[in-house]
Backbone and ligand atoms as CSV (ligand in chain L), in Angstrom:
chain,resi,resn,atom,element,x,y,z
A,1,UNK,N,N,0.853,-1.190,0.000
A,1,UNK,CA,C,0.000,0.000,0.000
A,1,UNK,C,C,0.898,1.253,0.000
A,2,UNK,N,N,1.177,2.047,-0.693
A,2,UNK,CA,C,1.007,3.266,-1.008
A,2,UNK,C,C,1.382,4.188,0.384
A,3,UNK,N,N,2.247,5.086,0.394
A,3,UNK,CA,C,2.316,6.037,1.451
A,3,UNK,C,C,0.336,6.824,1.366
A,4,UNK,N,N,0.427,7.317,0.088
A,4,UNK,CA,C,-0.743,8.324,0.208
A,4,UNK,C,C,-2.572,7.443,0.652
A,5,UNK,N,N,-1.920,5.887,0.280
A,5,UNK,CA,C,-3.260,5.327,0.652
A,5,UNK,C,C,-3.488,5.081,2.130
A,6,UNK,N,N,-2.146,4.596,2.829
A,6,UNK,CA,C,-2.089,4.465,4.137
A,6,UNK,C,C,-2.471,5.958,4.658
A,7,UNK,N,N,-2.211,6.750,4.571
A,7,UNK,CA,C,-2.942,8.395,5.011
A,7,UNK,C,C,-4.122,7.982,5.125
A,8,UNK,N,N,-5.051,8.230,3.836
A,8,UNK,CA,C,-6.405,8.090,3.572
A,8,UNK,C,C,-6.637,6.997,4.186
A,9,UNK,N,N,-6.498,6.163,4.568
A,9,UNK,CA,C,-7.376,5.172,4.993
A,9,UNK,C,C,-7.247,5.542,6.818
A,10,UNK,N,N,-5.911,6.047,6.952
A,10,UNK,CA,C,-6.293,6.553,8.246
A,10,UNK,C,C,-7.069,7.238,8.951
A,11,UNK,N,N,-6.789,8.713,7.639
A,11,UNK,CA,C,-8.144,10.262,8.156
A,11,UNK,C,C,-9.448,9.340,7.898
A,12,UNK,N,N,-9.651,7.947,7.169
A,12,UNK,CA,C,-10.834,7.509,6.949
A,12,UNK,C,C,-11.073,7.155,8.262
A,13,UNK,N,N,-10.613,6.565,9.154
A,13,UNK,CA,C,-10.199,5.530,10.501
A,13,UNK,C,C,-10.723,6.521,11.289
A,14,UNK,N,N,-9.825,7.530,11.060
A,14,UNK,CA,C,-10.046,8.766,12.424
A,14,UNK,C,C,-11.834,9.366,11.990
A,15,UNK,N,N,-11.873,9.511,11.146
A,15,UNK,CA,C,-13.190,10.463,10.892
A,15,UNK,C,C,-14.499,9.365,11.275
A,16,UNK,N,N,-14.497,8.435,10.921
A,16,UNK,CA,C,-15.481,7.409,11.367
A,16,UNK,C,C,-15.459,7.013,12.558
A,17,UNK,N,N,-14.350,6.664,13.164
A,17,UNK,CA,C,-14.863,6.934,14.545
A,17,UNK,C,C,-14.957,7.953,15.335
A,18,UNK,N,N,-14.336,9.201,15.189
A,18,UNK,CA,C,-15.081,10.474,15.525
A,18,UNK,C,C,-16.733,10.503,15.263
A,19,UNK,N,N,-17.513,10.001,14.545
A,19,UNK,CA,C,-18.426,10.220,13.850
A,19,UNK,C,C,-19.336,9.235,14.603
A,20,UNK,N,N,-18.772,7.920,14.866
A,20,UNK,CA,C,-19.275,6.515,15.825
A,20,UNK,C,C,-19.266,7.343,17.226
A,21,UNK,N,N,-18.815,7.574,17.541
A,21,UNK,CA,C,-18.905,8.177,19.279
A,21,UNK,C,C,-19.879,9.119,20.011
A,22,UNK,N,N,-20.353,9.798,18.820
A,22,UNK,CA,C,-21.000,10.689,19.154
A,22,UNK,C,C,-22.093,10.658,20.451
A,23,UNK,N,N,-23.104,9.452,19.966
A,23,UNK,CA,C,-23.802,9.082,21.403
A,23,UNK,C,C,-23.139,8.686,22.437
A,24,UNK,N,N,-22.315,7.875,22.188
A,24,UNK,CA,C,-21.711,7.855,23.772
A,24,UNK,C,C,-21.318,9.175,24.494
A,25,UNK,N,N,-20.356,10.031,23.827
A,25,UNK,CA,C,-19.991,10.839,24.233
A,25,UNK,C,C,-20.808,11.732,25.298
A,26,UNK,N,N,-22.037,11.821,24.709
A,26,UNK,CA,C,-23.094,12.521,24.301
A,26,UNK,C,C,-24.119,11.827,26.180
A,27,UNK,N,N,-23.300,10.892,26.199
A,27,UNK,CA,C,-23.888,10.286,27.600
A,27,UNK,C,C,-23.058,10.938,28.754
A,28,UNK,N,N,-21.833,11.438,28.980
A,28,UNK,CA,C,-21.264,11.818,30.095
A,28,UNK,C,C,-20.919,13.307,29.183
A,29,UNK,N,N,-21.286,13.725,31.095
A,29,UNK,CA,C,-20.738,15.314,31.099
A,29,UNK,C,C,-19.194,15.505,31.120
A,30,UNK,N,N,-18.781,16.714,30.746
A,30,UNK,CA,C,-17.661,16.822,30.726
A,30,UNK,C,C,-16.947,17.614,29.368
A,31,UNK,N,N,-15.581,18.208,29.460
A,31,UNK,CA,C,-15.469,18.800,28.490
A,31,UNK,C,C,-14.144,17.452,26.810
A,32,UNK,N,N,-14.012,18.508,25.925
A,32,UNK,CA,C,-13.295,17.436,24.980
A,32,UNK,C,C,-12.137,18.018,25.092
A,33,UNK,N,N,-11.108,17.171,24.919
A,33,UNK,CA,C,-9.396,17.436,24.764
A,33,UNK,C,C,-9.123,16.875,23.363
A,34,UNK,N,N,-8.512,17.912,22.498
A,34,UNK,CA,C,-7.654,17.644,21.361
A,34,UNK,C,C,-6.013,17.542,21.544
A,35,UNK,N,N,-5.583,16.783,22.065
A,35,UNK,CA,C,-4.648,16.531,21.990
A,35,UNK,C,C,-3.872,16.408,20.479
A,36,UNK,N,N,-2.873,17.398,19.871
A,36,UNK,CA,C,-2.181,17.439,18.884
A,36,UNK,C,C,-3.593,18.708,17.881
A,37,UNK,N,N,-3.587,19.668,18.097
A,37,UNK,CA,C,-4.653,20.054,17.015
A,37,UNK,C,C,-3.788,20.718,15.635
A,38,UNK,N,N,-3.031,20.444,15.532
A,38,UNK,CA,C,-2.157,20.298,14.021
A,38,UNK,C,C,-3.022,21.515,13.234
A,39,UNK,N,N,-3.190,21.289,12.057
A,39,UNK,CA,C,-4.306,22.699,11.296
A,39,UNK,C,C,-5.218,22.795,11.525
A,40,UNK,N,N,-6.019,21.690,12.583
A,40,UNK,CA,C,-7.014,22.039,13.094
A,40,UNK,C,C,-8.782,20.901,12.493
A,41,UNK,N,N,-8.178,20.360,11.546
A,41,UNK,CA,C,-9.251,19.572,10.882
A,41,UNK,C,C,-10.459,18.730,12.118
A,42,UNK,N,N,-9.252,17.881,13.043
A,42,UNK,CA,C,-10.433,16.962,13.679
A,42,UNK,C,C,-10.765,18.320,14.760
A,43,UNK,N,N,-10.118,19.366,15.067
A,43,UNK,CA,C,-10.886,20.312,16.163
A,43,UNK,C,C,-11.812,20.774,15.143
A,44,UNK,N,N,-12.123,20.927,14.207
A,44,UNK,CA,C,-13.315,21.292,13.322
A,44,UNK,C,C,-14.131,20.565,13.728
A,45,UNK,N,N,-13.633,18.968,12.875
A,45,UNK,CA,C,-14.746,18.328,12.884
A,45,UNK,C,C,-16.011,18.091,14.437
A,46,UNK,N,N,-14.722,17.471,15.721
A,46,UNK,CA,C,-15.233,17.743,16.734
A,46,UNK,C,C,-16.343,18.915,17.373
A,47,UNK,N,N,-15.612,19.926,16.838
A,47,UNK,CA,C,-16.932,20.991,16.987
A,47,UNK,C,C,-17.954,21.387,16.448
A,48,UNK,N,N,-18.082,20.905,15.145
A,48,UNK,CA,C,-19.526,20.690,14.230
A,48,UNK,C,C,-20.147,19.626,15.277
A,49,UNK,N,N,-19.692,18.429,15.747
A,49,UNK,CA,C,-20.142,17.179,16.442
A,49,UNK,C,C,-20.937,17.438,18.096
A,50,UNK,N,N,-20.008,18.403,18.258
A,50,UNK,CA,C,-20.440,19.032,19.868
A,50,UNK,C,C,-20.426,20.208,20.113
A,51,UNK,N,N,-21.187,21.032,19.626
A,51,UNK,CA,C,-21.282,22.262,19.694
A,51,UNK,C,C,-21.265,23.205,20.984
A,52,UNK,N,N,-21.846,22.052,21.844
A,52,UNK,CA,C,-21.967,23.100,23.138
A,52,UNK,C,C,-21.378,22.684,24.170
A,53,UNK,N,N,-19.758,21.685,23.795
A,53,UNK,CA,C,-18.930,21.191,24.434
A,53,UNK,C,C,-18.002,22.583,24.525
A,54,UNK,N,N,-17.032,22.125,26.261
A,54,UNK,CA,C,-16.100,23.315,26.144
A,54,UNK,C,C,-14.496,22.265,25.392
A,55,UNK,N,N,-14.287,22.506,24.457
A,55,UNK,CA,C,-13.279,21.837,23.333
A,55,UNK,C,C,-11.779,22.230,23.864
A,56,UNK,N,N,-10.799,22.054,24.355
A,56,UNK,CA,C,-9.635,22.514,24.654
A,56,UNK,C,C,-8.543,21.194,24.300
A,57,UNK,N,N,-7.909,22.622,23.189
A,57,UNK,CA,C,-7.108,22.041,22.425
A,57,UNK,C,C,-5.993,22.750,22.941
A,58,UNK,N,N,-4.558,21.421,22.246
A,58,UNK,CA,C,-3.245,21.452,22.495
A,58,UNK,C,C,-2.382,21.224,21.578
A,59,UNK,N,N,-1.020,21.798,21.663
A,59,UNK,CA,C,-0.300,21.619,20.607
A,59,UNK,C,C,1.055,22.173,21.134
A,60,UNK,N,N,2.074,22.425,20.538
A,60,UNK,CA,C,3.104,22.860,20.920
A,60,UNK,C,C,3.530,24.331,20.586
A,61,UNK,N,N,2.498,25.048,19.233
A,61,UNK,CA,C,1.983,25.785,19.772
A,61,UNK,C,C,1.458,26.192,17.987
A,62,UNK,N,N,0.436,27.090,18.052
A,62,UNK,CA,C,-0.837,27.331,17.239
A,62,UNK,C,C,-0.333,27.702,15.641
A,63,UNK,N,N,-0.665,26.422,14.614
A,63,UNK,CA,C,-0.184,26.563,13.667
A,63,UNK,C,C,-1.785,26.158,12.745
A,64,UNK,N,N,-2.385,26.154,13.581
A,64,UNK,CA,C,-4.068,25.967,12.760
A,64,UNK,C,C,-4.266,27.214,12.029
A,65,UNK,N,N,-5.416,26.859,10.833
A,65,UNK,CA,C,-6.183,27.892,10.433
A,65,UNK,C,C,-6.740,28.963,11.037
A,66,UNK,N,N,-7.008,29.491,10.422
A,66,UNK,CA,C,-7.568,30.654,11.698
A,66,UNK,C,C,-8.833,30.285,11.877
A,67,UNK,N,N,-9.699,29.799,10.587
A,67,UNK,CA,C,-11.215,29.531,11.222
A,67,UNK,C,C,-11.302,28.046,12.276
A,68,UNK,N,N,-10.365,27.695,11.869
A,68,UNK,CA,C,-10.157,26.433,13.067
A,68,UNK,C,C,-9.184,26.402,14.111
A,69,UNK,N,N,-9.464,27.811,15.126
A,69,UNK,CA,C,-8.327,27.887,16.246
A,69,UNK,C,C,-8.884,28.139,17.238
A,70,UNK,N,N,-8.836,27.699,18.016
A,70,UNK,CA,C,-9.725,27.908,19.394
A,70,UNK,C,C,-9.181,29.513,19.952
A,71,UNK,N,N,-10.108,29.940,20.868
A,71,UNK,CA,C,-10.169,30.980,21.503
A,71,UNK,C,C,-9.402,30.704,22.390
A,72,UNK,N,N,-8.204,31.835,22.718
A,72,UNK,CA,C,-6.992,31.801,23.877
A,72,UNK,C,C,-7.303,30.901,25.210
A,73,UNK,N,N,-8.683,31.199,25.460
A,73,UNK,CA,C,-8.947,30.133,26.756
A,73,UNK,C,C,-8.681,28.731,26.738
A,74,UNK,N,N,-8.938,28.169,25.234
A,74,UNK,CA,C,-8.992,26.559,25.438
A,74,UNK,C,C,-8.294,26.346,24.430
A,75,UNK,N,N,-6.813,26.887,23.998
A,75,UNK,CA,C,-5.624,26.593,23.979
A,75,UNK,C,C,-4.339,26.568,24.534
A,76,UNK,N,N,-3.783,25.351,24.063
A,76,UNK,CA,C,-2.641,25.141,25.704
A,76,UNK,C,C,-1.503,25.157,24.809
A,77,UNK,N,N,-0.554,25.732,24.869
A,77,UNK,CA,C,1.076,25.155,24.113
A,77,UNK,C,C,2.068,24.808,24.940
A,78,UNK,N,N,2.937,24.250,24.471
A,78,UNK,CA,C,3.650,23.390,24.843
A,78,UNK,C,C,3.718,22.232,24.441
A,79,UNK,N,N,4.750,21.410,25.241
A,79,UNK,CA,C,4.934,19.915,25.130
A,79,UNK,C,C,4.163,19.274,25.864
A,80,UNK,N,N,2.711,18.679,25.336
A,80,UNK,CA,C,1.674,17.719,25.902
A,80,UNK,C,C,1.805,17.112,27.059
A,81,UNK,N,N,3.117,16.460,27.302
A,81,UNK,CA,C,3.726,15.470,28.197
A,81,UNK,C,C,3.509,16.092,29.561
A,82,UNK,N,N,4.117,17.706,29.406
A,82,UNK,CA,C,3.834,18.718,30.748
A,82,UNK,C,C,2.330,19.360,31.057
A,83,UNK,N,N,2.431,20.119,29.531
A,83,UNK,CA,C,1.119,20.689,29.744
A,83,UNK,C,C,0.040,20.086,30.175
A,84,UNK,N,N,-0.461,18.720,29.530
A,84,UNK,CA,C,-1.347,18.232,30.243
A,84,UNK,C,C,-1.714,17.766,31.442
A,85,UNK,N,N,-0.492,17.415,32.441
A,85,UNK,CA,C,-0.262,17.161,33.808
A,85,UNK,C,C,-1.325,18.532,34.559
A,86,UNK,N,N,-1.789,19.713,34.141
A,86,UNK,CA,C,-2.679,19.890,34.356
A,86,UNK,C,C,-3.992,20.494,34.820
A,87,UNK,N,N,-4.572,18.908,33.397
A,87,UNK,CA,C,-5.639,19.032,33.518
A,87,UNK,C,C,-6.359,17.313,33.694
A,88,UNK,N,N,-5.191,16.697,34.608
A,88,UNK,CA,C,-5.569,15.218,35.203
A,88,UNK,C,C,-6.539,15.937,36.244
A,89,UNK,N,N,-7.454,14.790,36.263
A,89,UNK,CA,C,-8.904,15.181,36.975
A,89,UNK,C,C,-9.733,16.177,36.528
A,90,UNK,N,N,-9.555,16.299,35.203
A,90,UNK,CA,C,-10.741,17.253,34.824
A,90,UNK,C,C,-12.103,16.628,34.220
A,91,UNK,N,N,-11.910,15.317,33.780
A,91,UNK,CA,C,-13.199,14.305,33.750
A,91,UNK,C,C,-13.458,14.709,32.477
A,92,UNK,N,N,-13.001,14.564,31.650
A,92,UNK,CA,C,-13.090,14.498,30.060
A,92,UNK,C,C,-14.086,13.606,29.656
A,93,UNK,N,N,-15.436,13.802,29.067
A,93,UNK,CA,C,-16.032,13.357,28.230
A,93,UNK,C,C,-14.934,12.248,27.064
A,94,UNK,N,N,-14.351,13.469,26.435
A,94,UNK,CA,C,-13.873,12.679,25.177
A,94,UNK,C,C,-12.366,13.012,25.322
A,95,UNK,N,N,-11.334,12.618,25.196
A,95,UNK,CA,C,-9.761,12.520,24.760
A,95,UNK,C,C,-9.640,11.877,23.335
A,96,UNK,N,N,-9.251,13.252,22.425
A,96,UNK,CA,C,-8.829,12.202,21.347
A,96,UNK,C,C,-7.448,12.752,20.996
A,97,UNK,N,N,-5.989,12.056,20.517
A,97,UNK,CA,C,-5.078,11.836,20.972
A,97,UNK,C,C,-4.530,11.971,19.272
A,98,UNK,N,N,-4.336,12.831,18.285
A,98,UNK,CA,C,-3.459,12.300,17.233
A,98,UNK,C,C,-1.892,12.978,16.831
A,99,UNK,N,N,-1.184,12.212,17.946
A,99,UNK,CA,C,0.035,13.225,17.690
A,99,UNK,C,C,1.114,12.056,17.611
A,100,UNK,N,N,0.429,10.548,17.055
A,100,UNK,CA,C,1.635,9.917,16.456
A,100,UNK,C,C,2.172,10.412,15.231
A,101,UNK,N,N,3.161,10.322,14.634
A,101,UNK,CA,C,4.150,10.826,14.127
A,101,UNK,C,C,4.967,9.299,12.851
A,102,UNK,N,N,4.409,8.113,12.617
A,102,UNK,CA,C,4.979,7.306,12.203
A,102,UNK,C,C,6.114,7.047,12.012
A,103,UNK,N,N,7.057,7.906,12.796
A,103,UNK,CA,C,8.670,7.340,13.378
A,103,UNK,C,C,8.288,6.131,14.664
A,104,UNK,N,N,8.706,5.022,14.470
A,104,UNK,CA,C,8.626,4.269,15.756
A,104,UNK,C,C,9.287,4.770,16.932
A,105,UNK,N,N,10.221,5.310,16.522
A,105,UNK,CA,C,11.376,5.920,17.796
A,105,UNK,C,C,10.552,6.939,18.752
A,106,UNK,N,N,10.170,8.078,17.867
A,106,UNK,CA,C,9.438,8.870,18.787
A,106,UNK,C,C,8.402,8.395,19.063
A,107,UNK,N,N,7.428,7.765,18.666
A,107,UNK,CA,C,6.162,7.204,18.816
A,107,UNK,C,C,6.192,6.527,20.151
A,108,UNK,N,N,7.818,5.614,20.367
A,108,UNK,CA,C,8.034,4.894,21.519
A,108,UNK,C,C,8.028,5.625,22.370
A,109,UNK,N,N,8.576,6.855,22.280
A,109,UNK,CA,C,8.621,7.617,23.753
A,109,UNK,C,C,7.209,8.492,24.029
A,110,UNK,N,N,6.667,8.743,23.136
A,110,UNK,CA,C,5.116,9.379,23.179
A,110,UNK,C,C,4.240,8.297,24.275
A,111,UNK,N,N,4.920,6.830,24.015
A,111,UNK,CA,C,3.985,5.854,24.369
A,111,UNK,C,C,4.082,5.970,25.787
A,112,UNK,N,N,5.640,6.181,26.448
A,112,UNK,CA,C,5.800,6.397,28.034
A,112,UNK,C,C,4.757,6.660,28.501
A,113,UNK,N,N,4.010,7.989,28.200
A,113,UNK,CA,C,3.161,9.040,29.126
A,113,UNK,C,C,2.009,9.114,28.419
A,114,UNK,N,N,1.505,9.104,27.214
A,114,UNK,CA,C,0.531,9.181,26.816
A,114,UNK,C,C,-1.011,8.594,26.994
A,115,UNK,N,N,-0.559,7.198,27.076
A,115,UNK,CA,C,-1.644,6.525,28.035
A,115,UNK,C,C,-2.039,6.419,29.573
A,116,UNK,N,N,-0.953,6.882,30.492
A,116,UNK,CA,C,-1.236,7.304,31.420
A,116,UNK,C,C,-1.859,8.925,31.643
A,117,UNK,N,N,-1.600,9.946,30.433
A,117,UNK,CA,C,-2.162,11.106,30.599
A,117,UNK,C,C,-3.467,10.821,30.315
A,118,UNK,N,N,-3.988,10.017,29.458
A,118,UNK,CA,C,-5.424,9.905,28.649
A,118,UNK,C,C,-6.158,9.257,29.582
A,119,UNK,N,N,-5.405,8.171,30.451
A,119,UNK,CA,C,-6.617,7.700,31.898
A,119,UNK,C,C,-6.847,8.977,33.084
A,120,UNK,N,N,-5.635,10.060,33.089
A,120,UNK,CA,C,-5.750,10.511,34.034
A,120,UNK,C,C,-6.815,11.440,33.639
A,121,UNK,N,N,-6.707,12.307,32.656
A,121,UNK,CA,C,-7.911,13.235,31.881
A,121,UNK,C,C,-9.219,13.154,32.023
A,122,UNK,N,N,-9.820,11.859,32.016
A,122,UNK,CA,C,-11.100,10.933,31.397
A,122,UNK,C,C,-11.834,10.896,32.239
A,123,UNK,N,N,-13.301,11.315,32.278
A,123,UNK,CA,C,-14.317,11.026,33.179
A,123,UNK,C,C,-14.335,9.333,33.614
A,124,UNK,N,N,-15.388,8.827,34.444
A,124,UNK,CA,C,-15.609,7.599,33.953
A,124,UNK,C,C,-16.477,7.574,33.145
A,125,UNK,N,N,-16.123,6.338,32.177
A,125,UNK,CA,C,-17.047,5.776,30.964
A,125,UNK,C,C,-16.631,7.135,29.872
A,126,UNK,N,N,-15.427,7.632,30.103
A,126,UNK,CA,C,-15.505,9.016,29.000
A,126,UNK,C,C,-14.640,8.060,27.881
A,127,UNK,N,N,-14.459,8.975,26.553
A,127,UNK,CA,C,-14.037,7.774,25.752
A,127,UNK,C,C,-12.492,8.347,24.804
A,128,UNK,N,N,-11.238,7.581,24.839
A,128,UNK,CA,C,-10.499,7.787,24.217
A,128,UNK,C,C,-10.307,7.564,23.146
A,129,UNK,N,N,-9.532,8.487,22.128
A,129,UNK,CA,C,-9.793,7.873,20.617
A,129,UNK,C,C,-8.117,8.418,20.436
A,130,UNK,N,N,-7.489,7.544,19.388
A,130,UNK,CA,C,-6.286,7.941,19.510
A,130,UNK,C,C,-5.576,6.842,18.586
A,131,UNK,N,N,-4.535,8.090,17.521
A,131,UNK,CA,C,-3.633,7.357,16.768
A,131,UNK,C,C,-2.916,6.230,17.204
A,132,UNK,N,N,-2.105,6.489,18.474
A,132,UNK,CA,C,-1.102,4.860,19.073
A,132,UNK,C,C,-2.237,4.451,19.798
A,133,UNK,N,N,-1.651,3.687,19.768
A,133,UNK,CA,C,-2.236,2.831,21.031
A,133,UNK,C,C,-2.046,2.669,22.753
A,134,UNK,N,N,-3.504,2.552,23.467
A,134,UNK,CA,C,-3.360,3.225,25.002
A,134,UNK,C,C,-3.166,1.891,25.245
A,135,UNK,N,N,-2.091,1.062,25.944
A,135,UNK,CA,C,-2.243,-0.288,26.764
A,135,UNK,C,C,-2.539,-0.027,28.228
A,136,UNK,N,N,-3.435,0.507,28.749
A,136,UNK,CA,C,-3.952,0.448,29.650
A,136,UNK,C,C,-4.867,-0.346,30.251
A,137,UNK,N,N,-4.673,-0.910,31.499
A,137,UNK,CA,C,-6.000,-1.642,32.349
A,137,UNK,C,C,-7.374,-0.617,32.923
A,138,UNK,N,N,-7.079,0.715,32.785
A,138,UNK,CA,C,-8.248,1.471,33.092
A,138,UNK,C,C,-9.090,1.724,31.671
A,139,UNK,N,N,-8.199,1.087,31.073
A,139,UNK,CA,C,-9.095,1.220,29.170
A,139,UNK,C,C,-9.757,0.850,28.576
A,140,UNK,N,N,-10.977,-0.113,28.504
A,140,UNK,CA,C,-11.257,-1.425,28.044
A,140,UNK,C,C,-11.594,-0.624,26.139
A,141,UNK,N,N,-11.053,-2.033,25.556
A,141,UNK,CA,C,-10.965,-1.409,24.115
A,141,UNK,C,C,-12.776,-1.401,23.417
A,142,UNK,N,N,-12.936,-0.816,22.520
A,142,UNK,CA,C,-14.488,-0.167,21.968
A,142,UNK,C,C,-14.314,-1.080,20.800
A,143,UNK,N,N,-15.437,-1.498,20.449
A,143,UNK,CA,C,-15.692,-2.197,19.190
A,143,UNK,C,C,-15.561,-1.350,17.869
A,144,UNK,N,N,-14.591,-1.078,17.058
A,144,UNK,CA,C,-14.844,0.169,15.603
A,144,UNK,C,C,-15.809,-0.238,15.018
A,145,UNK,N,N,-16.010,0.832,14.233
A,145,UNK,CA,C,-17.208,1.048,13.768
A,145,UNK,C,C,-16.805,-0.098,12.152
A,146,UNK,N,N,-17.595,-0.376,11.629
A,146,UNK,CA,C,-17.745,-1.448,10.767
A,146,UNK,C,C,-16.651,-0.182,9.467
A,147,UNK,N,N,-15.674,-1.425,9.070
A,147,UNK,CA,C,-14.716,-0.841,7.712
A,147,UNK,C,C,-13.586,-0.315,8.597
A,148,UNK,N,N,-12.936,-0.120,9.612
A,148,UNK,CA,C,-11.826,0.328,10.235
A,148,UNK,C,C,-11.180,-1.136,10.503
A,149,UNK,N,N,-10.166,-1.066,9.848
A,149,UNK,CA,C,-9.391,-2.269,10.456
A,149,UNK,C,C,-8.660,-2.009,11.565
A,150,UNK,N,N,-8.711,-2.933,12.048
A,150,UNK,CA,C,-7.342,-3.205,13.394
A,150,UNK,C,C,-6.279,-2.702,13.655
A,151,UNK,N,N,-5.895,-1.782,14.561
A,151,UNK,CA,C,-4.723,-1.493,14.316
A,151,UNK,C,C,-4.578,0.065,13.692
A,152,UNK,N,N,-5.324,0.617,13.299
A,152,UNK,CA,C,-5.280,1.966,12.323
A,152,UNK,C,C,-5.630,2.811,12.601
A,153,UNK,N,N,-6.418,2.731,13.542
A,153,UNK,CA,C,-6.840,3.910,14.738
A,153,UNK,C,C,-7.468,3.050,16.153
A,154,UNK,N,N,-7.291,4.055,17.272
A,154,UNK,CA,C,-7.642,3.463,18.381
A,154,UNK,C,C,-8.881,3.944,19.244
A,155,UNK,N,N,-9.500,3.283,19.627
A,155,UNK,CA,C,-11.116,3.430,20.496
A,155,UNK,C,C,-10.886,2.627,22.011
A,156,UNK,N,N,-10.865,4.026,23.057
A,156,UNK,CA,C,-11.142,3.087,24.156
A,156,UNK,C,C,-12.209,3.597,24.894
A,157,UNK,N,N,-12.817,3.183,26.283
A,157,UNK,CA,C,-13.945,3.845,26.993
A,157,UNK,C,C,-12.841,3.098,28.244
A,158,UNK,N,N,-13.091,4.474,29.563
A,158,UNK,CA,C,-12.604,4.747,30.665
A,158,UNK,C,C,-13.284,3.839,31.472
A,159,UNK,N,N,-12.561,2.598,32.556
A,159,UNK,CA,C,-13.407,2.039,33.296
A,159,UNK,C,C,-14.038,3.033,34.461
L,1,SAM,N1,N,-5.643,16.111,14.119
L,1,SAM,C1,C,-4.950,17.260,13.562
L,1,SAM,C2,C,-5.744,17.815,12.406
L,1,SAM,O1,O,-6.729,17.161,11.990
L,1,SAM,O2,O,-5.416,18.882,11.900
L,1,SAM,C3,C,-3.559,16.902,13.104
L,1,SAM,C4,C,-2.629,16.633,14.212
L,1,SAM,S1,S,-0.966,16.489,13.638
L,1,SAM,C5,C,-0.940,14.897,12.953
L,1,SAM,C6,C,-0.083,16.230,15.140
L,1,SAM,C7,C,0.115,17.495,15.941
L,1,SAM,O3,O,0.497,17.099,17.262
L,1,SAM,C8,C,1.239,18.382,15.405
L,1,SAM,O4,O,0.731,19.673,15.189
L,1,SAM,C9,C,2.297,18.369,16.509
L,1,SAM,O5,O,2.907,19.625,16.717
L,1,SAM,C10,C,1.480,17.968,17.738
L,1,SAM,N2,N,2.264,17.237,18.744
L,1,SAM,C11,C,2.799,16.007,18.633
L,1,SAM,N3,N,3.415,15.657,19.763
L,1,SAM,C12,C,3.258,16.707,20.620
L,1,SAM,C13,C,3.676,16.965,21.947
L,1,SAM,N4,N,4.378,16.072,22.652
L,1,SAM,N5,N,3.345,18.144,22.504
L,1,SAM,C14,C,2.639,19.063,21.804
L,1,SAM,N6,N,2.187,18.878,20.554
L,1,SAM,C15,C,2.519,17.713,19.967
């Protein structure tokens, strides 16, 4: 497969289950974390999805569109790893997480802290969605939505 097909089939991965979650989400209070909001696409999409969520996005620091940039309040810069330390215990509805990078090397060290930041964030029953993968025991994994293969994007819900 193709560098440009492996993409697409990913933003396919990510957008469908952004799109699958909605009711759950939609069951616990709480606000959404964009972890990695890059130009800003899934903080779009997310906010067409939840309009009257408070959305706080992160990055290292604001290289989005302008129609897709959050308001100074619910943007954070920095390096995720710190910045998010916090907002553990803030009971996140939703964490969605896309700041793998398809270097294994860095990806490995993203992996240190990343799944422990995404349990600490998370309401209960709130739901993680995320490029690597969370190996966590507070994680139990979500069924994808039908056409996402294994492996290509990740779905968890907070025990
Ligand atoms: N989902 C975004 C979109 O649809 O536009 C794209 C996200 S892009 C793939 C990943 C982003 O995560 C980059 O903008 C990068 O700067 C950010 N990122 C990755 N690791 C980070 C870290 N440790 N701290 C802060 N930002 C990080």
């Amino acid at each position: 497969m193709s560098r440009l097909d492996s993409f697409i089939r990913r933003l396919t991965a990510q957008r469908d289950i952004l799109n699958a979650i909605v009711e759950l989400v939609n069951g616990t209070e709480g606000p959404v974390l964009e972890f990695g909001l890059g130009n800003g696409r899934t903080y779009d999409h997310l906010r067409e999805h939840f309009p009257d969520r408070r959305i706080i996005a992160f990055d290292r620091d604001v290289r989005s569109y302008s129609s897709s940039t959050p308001p100074a309040e619910n943007m954070v810069t920095g390096d995720i790893r710190e910045s998010g330390q916090a907002f553990l215990g803030i009971g996140a509805a939703l964490a969605h997480a896309d700041i793998g990078t398809g270097h294994d090397d860095i990806d490995a060290v993203t992996l240190t802290w990343l799944p422990q930041l995404m349990v600490g964030v998370l309401a209960k029953n709130g739901i993680a969605v995320s490029g690597l993968p969370l190996d966590r025991p507070e994680l139990e994994p979500l069924e994808l939505p039908a056409g996402v293969k294994e492996g290509r994007y990740y779905l968890y819900r907070r025990k």
